[in-house]
C-alpha positions as a Markdown table, in Angstrom:
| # | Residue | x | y | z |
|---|---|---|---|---|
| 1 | Unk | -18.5 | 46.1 | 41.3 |
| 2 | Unk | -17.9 | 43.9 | 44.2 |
| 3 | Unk | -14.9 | 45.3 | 46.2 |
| 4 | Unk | -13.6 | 42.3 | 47.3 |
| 5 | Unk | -12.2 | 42.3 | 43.5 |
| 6 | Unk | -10.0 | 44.9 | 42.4 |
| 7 | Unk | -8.6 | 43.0 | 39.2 |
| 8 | Unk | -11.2 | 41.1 | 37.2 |
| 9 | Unk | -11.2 | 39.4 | 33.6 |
| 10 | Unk | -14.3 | 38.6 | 31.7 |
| 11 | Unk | -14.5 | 35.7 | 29.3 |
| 12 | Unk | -18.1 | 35.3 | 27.5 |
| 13 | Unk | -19.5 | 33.2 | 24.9 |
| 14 | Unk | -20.2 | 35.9 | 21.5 |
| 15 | Unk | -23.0 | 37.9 | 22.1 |
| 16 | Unk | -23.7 | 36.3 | 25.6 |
| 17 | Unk | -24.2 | 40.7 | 26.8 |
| 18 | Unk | -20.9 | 40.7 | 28.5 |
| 19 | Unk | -19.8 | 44.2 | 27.3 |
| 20 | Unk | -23.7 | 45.1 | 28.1 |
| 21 | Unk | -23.1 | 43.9 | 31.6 |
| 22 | Unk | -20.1 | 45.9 | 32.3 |
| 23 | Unk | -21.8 | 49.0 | 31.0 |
| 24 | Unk | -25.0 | 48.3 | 33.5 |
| 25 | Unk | -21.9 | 47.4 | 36.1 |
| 26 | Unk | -20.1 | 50.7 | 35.6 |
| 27 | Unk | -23.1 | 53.0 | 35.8 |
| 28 | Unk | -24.9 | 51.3 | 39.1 |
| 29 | Unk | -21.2 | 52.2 | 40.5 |
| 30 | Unk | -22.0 | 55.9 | 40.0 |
| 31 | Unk | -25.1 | 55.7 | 41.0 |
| 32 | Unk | -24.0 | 54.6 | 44.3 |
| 33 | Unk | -23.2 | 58.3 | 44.9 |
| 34 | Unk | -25.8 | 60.6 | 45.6 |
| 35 | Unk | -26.1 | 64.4 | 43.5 |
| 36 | Unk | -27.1 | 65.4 | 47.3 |
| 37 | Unk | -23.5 | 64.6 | 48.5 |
| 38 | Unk | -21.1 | 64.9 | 45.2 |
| 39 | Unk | -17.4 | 63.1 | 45.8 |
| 40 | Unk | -13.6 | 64.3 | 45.0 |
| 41 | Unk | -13.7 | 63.6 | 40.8 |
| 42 | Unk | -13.6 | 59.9 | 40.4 |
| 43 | Unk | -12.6 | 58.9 | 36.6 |
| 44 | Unk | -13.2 | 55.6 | 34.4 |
| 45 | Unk | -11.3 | 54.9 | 31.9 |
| 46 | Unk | -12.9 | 53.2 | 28.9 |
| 47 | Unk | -10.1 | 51.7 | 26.4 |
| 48 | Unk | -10.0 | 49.2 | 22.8 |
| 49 | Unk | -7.8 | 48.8 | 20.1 |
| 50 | Unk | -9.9 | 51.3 | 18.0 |
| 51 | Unk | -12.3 | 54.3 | 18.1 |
| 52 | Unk | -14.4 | 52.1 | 16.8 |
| 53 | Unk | -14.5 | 49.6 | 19.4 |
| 54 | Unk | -14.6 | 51.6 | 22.1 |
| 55 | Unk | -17.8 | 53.1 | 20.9 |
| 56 | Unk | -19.4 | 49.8 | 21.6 |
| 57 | Unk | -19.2 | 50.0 | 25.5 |
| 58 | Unk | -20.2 | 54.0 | 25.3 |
| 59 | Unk | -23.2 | 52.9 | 23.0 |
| 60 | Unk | -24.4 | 50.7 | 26.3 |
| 61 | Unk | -23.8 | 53.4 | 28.7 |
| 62 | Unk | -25.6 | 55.5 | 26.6 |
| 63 | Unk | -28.7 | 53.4 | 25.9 |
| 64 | Unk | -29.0 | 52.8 | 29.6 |
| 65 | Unk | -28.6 | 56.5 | 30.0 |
| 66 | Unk | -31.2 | 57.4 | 27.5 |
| 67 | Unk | -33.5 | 55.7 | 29.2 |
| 68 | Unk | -33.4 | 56.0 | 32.7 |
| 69 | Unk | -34.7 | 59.5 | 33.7 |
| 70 | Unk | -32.4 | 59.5 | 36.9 |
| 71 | Unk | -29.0 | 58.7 | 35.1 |
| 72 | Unk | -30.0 | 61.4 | 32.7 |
| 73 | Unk | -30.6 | 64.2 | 35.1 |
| 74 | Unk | -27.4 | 63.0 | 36.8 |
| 75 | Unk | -25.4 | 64.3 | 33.4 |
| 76 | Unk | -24.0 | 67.6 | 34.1 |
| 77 | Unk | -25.1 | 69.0 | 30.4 |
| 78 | Unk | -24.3 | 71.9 | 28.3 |
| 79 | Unk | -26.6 | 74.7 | 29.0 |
| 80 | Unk | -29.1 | 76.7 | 26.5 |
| 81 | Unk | -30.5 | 73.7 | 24.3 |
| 82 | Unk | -33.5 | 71.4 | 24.7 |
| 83 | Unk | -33.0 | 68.3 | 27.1 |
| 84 | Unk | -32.9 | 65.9 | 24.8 |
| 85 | Unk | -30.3 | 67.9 | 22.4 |
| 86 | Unk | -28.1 | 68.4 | 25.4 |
| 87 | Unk | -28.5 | 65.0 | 26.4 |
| 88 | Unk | -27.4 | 63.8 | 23.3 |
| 89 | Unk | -24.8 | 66.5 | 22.6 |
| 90 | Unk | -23.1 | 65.5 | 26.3 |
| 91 | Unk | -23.3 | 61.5 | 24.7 |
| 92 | Unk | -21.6 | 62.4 | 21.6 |
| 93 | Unk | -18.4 | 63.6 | 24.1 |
| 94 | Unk | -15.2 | 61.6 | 24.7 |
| 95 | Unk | -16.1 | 62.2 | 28.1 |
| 96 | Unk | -19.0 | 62.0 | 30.3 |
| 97 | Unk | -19.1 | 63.9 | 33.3 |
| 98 | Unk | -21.5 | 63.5 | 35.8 |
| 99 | Unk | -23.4 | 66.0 | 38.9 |
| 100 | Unk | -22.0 | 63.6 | 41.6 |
| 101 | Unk | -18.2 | 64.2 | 40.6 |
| 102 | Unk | -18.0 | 60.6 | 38.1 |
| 103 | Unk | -16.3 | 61.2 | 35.3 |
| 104 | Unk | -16.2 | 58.5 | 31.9 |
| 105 | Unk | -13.7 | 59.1 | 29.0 |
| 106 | Unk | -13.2 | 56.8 | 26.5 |
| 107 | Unk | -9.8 | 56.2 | 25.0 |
| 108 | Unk | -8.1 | 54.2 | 21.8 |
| 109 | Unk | -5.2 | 51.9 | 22.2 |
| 110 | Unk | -4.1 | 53.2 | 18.8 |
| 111 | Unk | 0.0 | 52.3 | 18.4 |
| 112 | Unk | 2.0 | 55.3 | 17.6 |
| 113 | Unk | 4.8 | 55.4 | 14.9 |
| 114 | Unk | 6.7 | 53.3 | 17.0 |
| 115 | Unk | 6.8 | 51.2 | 19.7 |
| 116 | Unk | 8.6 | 53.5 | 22.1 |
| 117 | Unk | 5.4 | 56.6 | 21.0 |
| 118 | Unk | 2.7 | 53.8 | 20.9 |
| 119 | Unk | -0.7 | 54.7 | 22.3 |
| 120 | Unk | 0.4 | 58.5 | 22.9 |
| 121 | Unk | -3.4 | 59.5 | 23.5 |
| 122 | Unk | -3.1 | 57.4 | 27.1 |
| 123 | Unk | 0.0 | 59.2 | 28.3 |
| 124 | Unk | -0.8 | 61.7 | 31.2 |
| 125 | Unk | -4.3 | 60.1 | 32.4 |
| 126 | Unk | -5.3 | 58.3 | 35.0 |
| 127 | Unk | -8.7 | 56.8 | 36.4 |
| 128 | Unk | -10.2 | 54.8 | 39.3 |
| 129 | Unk | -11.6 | 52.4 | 37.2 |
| 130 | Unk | -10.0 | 51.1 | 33.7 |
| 131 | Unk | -12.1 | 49.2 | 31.7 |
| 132 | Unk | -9.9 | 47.1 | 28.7 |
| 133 | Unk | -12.5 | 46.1 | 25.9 |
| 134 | Unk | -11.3 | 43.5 | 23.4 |
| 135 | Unk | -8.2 | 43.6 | 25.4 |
| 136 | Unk | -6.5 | 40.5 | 23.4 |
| 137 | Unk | -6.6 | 43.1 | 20.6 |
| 138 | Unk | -4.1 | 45.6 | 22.8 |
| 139 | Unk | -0.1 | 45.4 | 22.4 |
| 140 | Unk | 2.0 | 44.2 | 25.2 |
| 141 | Unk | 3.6 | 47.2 | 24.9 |
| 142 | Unk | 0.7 | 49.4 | 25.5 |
| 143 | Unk | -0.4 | 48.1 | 28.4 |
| 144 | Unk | 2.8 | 48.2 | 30.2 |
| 145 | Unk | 4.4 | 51.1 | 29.2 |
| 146 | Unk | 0.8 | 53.1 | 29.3 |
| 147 | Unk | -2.3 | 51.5 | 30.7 |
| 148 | Unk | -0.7 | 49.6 | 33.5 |
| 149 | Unk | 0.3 | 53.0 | 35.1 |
| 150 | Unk | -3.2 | 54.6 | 35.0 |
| 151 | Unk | -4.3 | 52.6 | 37.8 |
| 152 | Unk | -1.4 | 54.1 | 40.0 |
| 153 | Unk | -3.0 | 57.5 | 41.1 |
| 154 | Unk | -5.1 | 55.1 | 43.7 |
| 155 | Unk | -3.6 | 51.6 | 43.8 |
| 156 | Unk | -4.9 | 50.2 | 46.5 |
| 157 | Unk | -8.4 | 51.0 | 45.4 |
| 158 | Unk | -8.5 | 50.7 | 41.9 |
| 159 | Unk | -9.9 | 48.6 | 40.0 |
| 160 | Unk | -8.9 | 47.2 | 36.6 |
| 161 | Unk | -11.9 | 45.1 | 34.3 |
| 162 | Unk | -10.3 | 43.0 | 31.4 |
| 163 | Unk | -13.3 | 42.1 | 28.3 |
| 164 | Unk | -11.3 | 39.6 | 25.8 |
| 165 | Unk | -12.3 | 37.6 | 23.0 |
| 166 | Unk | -9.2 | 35.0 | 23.8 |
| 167 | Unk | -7.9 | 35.3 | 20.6 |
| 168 | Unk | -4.2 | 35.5 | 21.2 |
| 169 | Unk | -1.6 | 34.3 | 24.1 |
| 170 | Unk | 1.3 | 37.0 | 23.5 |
| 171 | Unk | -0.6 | 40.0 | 25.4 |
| 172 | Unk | -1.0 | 41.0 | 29.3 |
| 173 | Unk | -4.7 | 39.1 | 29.0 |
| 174 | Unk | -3.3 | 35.7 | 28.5 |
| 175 | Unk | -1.0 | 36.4 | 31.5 |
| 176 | Unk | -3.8 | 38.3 | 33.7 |
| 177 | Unk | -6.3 | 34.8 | 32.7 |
| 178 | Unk | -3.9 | 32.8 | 34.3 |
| 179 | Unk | -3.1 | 34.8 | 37.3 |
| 180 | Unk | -4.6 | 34.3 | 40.6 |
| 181 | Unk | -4.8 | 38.3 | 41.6 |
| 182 | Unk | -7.5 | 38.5 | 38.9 |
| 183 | Unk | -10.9 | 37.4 | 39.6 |
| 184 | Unk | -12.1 | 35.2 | 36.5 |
| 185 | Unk | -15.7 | 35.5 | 34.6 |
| 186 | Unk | -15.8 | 32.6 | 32.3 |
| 187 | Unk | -19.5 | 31.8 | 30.8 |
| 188 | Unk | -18.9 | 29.3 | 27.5 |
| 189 | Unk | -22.3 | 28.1 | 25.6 |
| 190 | Unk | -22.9 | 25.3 | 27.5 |
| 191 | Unk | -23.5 | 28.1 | 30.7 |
| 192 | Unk | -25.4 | 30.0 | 27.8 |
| 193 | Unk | -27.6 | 27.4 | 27.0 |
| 194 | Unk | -28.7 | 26.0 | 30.1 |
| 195 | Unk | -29.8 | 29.8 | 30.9 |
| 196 | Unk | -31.7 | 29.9 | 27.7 |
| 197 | Unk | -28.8 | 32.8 | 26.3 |
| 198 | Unk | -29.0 | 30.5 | 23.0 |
| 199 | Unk | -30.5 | 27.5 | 21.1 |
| 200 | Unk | -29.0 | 24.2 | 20.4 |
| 201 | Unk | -29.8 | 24.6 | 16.8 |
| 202 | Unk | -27.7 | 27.7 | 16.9 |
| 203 | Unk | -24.9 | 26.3 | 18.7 |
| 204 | Unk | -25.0 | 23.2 | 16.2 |
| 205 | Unk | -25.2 | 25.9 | 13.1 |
| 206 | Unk | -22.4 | 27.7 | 14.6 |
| 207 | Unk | -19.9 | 24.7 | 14.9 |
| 208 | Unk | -20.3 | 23.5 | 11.5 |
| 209 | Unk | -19.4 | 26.7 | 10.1 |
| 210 | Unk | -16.3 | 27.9 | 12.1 |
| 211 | Unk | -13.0 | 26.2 | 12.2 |
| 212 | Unk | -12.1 | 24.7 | 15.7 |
| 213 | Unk | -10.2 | 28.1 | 17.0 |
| 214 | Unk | -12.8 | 30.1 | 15.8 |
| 215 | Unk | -15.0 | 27.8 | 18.1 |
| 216 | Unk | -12.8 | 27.3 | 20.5 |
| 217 | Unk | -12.5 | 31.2 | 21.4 |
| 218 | Unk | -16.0 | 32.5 | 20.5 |
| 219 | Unk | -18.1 | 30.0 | 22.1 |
| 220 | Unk | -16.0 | 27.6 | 24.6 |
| 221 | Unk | -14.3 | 31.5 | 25.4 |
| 222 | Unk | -11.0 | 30.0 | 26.0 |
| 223 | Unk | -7.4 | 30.6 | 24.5 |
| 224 | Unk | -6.6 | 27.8 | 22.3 |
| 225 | Unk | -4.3 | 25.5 | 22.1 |
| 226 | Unk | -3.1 | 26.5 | 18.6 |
| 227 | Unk | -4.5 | 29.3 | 16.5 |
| 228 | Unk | -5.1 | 29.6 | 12.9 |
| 229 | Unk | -2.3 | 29.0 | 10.6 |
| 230 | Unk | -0.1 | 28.0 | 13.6 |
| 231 | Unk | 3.4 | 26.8 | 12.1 |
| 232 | Unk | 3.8 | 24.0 | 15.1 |
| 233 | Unk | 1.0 | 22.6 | 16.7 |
| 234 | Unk | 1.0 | 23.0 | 20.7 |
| 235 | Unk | 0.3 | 18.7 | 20.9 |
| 236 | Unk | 3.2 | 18.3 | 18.6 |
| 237 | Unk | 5.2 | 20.5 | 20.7 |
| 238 | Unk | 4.0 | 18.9 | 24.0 |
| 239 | Unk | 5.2 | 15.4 | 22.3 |
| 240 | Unk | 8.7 | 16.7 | 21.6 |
| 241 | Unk | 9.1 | 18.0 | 25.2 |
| 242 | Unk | 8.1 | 14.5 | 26.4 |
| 243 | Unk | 10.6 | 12.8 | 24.2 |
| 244 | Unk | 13.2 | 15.3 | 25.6 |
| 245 | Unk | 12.1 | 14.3 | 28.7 |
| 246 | Unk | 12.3 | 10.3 | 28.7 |
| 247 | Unk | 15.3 | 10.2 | 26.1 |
| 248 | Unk | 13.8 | 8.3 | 23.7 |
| 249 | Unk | 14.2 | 9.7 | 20.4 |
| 250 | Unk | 15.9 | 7.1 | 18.5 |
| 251 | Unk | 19.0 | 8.4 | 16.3 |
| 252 | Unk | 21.5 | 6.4 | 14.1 |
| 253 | Unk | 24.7 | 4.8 | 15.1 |
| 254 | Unk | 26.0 | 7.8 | 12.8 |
| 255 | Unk | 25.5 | 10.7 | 14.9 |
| 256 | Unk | 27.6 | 14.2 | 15.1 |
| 257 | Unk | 26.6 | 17.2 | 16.8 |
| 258 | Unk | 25.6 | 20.8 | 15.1 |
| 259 | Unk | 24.9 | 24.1 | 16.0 |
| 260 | Unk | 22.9 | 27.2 | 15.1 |
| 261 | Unk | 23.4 | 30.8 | 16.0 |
| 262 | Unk | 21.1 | 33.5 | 15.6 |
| 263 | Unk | 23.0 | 36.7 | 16.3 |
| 264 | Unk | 20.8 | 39.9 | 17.9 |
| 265 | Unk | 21.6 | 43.5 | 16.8 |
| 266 | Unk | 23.5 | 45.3 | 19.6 |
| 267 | Unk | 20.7 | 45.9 | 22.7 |
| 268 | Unk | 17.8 | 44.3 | 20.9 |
| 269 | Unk | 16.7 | 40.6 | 21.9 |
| 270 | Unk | 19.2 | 38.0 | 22.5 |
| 271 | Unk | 22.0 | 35.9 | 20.7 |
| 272 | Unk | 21.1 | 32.1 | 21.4 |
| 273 | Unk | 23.5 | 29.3 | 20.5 |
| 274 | Unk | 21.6 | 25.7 | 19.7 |
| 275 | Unk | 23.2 | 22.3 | 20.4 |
| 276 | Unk | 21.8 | 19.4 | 18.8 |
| 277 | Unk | 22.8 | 15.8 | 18.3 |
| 278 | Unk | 21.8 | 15.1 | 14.9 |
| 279 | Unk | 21.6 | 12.0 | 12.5 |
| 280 | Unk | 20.8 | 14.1 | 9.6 |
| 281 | Unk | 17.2 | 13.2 | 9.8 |
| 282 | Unk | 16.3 | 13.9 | 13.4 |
| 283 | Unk | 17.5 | 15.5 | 15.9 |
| 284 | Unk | 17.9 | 16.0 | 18.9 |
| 285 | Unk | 18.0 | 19.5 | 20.7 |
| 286 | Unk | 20.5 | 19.1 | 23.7 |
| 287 | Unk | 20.4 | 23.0 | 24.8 |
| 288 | Unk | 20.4 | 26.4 | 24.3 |
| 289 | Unk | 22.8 | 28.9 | 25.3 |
| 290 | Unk | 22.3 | 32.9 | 25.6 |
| 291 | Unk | 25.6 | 34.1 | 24.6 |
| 292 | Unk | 26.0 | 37.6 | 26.5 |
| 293 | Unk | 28.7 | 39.7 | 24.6 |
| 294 | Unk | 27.5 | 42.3 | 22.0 |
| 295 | Unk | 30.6 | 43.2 | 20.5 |
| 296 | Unk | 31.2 | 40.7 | 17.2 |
| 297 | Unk | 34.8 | 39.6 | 18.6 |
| 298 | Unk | 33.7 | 39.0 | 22.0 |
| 299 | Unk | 30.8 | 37.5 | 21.0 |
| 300 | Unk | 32.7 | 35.3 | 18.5 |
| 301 | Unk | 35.2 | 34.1 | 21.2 |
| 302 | Unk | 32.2 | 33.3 | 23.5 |
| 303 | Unk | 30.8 | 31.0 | 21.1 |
| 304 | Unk | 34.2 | 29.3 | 20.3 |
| 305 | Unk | 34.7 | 28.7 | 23.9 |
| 306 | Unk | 31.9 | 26.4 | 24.0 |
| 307 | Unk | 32.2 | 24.4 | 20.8 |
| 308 | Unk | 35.0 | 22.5 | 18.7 |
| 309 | Unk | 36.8 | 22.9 | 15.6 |
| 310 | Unk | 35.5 | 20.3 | 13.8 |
| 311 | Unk | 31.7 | 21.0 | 15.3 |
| 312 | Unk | 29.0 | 22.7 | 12.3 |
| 313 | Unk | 28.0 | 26.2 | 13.4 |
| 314 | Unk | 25.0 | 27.5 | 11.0 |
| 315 | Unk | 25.1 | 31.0 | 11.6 |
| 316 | Unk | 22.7 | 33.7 | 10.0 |
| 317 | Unk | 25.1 | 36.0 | 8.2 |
| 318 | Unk | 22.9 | 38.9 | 8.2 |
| 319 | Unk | 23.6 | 42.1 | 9.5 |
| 320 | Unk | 26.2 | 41.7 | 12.7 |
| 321 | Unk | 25.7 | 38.0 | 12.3 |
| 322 | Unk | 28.2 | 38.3 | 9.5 |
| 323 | Unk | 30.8 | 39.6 | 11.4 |
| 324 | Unk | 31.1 | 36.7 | 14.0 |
| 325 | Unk | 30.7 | 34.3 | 10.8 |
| 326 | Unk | 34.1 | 35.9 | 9.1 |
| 327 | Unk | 35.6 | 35.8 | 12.9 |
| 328 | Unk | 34.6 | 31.8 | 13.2 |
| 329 | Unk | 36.3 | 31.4 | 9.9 |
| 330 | Unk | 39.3 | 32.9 | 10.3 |
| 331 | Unk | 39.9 | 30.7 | 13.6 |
| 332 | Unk | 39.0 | 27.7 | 11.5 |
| 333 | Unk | 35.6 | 26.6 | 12.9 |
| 334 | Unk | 33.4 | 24.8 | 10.6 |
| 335 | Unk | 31.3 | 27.9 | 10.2 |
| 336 | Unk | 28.6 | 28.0 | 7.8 |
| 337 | Unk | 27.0 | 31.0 | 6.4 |
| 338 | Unk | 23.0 | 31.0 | 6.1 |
| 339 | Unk | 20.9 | 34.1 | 4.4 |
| 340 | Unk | 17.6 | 33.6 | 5.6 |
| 341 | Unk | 16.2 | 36.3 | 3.6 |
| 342 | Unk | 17.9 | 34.9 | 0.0 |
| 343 | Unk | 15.5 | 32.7 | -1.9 |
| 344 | Unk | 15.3 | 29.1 | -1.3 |
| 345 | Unk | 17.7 | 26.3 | -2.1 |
| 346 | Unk | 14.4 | 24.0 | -3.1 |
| 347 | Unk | 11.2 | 24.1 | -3.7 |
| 348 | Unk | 11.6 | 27.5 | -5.3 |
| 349 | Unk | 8.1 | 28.0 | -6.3 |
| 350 | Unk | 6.5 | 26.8 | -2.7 |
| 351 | Unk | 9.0 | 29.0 | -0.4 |
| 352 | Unk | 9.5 | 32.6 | -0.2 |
| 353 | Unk | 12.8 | 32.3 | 1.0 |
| 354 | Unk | 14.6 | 30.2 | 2.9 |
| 355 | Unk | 13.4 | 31.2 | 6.5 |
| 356 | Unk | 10.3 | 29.6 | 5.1 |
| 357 | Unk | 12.2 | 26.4 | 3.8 |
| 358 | Unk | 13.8 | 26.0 | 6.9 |
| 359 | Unk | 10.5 | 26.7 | 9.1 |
| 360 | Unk | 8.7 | 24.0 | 7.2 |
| 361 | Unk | 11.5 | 21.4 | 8.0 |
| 362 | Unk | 11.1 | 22.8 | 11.4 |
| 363 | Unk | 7.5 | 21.8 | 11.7 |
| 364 | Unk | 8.2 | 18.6 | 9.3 |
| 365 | Unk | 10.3 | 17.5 | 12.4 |
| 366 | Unk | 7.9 | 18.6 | 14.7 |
| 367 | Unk | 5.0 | 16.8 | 13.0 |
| 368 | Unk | 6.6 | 13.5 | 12.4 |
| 369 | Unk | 8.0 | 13.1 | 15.9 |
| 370 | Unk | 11.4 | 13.1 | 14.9 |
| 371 | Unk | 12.7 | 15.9 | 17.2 |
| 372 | Unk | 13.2 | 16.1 | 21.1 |
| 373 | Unk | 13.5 | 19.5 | 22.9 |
| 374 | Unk | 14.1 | 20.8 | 26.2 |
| 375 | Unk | 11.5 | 21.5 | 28.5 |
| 376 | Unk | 12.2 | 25.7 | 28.2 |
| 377 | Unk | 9.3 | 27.8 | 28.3 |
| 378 | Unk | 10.6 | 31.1 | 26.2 |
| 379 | Unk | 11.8 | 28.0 | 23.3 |
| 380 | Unk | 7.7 | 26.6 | 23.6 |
| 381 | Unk | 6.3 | 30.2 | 23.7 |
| 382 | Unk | 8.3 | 31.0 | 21.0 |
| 383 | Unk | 7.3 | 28.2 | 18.4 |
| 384 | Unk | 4.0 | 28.6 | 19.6 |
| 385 | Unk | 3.7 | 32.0 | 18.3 |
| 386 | Unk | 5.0 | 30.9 | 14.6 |
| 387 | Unk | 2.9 | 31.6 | 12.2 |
| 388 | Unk | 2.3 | 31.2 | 8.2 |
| 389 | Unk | 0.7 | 32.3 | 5.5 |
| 390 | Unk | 0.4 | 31.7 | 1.7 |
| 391 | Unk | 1.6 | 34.5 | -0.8 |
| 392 | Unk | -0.3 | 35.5 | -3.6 |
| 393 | Unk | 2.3 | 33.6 | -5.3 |
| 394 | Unk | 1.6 | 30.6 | -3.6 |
| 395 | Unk | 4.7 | 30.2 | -1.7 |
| 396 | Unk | 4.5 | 29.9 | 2.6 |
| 397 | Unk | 6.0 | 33.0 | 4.2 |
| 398 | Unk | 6.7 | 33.1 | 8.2 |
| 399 | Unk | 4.8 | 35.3 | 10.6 |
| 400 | Unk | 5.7 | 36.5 | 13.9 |
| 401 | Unk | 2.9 | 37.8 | 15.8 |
| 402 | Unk | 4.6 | 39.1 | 18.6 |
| 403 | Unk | 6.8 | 42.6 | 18.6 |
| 404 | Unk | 10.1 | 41.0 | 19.3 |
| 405 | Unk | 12.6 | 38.6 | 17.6 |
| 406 | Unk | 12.1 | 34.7 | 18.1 |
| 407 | Unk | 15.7 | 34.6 | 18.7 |
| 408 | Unk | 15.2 | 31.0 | 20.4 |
| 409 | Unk | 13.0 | 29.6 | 17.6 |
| 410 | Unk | 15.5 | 31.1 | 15.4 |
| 411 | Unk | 18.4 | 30.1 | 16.5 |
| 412 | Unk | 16.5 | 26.3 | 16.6 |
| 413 | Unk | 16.1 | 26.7 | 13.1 |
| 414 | Unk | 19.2 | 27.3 | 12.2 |
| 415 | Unk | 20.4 | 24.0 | 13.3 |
| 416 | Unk | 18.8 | 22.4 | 10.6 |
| 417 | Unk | 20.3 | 21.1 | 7.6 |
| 418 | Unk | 18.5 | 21.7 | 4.7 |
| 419 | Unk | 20.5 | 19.0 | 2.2 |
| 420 | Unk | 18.8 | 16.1 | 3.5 |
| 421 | Unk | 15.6 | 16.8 | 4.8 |
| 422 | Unk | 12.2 | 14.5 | 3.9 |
| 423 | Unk | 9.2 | 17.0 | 3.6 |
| 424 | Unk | 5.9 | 16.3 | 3.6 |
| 425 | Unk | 3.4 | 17.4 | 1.1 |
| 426 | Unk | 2.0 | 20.7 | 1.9 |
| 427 | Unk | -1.6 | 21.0 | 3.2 |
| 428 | Unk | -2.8 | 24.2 | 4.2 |
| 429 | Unk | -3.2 | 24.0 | 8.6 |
| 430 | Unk | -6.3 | 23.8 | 10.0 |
């Protein structure tokens, strides 16, 4: 627990003993106060996803308690049973309290019904130290709206320790990796196996067997570039930004410009308006424009303001999107009504619907370089948080990982048209 660091991340090779080492970390902090001289309470929050996981770390602790004779007298236990019962009756407790005024609770990351009541078991506490185990595993929401404000009883001493699998970029640990106020921990196997941690066979065993994220996050302990069953690869996005960049996708002589609108509920993500120059087999993305009125008529003249009369506008007609549809028509804009959510217009038996369809031409585009975007970071987040999978029908079906709309993906999307799109043959992503 070096104080120089208040805000450290940890990112180990799979079973290197980094959980193991925060446990031994935590309790040589405690021990660092004397029984003789007890402190003012000083708390540590333990918290994971699950009950479950959080019972990993307190297993450590309690190993390491069970058998060292000084941490052991240090519990403050129950009276009237034998040592050992009472030593094991004070482990089986959510919290440990100790003679010296240290206090360890353990606590789930459990989501409540909804977002707003997620994680209601965290509300009201707060701790010294706050321990976040398998913290890729923890919702955005959860951390910010509870967890984050733990560490505000003592800020300027306390300390927060991040333990992550680096399964996932949409979370606080992504963001906390790549931040210099945290102090990174990154061991990989090749660290592992020079410090005889593991063998080469094993290593060699272990990369045969897992797909490259899986190797990529347990092993090289880094986020990946893609994950598993990513819609849009993160190189084939990188080589669309660059074509953006140098202006060098090549269209046809016979070029006319397009549009898609994705239209947000009133006070829930955004409505973005697409531009894109288009040859009817690639395009290319020119910009994207967050239109700010809520209202369906001021939204509607917003977005007639910026486009012409004889211009296509693919709108998704759902919900409140329907409304500024009707409005488009009525002042004679080419408007054109999509239904994401109504079954495909081909490929009936490959596509759930024809937000699938029009995903798969999205990454068809992406894939066979025949799209340019600009260099916007919530558009590239976005797309790289697409995801698919395959019914048990056998038809692909869009996933969004993350708790809020991709209104900018969406809204690219929606500039497509479907009528003369080249596909590919579907092979499942790897």
């Amino acid at each position: 627990m070096d104080p120089k660091y208040n805000r450290v991340i940890i990112s180990c090779m799979t079973r290197y003993g980094k959980t193991f080492c925060v446990a031994l970390g935590l309790l040589l902090e405690i021990l660092k106060t004397p029984i003789e001289t007890p402190i003012k309470v000083k708390r540590i929050a333990i918290i994971a996803p699950s009950n479950d996981q959080t019972k990993i770390l307190r297993g450590y602790i309690n190993e390491i308690i069970s058998n060292n004779v000084y941490l052991s007298n240090m519990l403050d236990k129950s009276k009237g049973a034998s040592p050992s019962n009472r030593l094991r009756s004070e482990q089986s407790k959510q919290c440990l309290t100790f003679k010296n005024g240290w206090e360890i609770r353990t606590l789930t990351a459990h989501s409540g019904v909804n977002e707003e009541n997620s994680a209601p078991s965290l509300m009201g506490w707060g701790a010294d130290i706050v321990v976040l185990d398998e913290a890729c595993l923890i919702q955005q929401s959860v951390y910010t709206s509870r967890i984050s404000r733990m560490l505000g009883d003592n800020p300027a001493n306390s300390k927060l320790i991040i333990i992550m699998n680096p399964w996932y970029k949409d979370n606080f640990a992504y963001n906390a990796w790549n931040s210099s106020d945290f102090k990174k921990v990154h061991v990989n196997w090749q660290q592992a196996l020079e410090e005889g941690r593991t063998t080469q066979a094993y290593i060699e065993e272990q990369k045969k067997i897992l797909t490259s994220y899986e190797w990529s996050v347990l092993y090289e302990s880094e986020f990946s570039k893609e994950t598993r069953d990513t819609l849009i690869k993160y190189e084939w996005i990188q080589r669309a930004i660059h074509r953006g960049k140098e202006n060098n996708l090549s269209l046809s002589s016979n070029t006319h410009l397009v549009y898609g609108l994705d239209v947000a509920e009133q006070g829930v993500d955004k409505t973005v308006l697409t531009c894109a120059h288009t040859d009817g087999i690639c395009y290319k993305i020119v910009n994207q424009t967050v239109i700010t009125a809520d209202e369906t008529m001021p939204c509607a003249n917003e977005v007639a303001a910026q486009i012409s009369k004889s211009d296509r506008i693919q709108i998704d007609s759902i919900g409140i999107g329907a409304g500024v549809h009707s409005r488009l028509k009525e002042l004679h804009y080419n408007a054109i009504s999509v239904r994401v959510t109504e079954a495909p217009t081909q490929e009936k038996e490959r596509y759930l619907n024809q937000k699938s369809q029009r995903y798969w031409h999205l990454r068809t585009l992406f894939e066979q370089d025949q799209i340019s975007i600009p260099n916007n970071t919530t558009l590239i987040t976005q797309l790289s948080q697409i995801h698919y999978k395959i019914t048990t029908n056998g038809k692909i079906q869009i996933e969004n990982h993350n708790t809020k709309s991709p209104d900018h993906t969406d809204s690219l999307m929606l500039t497509l048209q479907q009528q003369q799109q080249t596909e590919l043959p579907f092979m499942f992503a790897r």
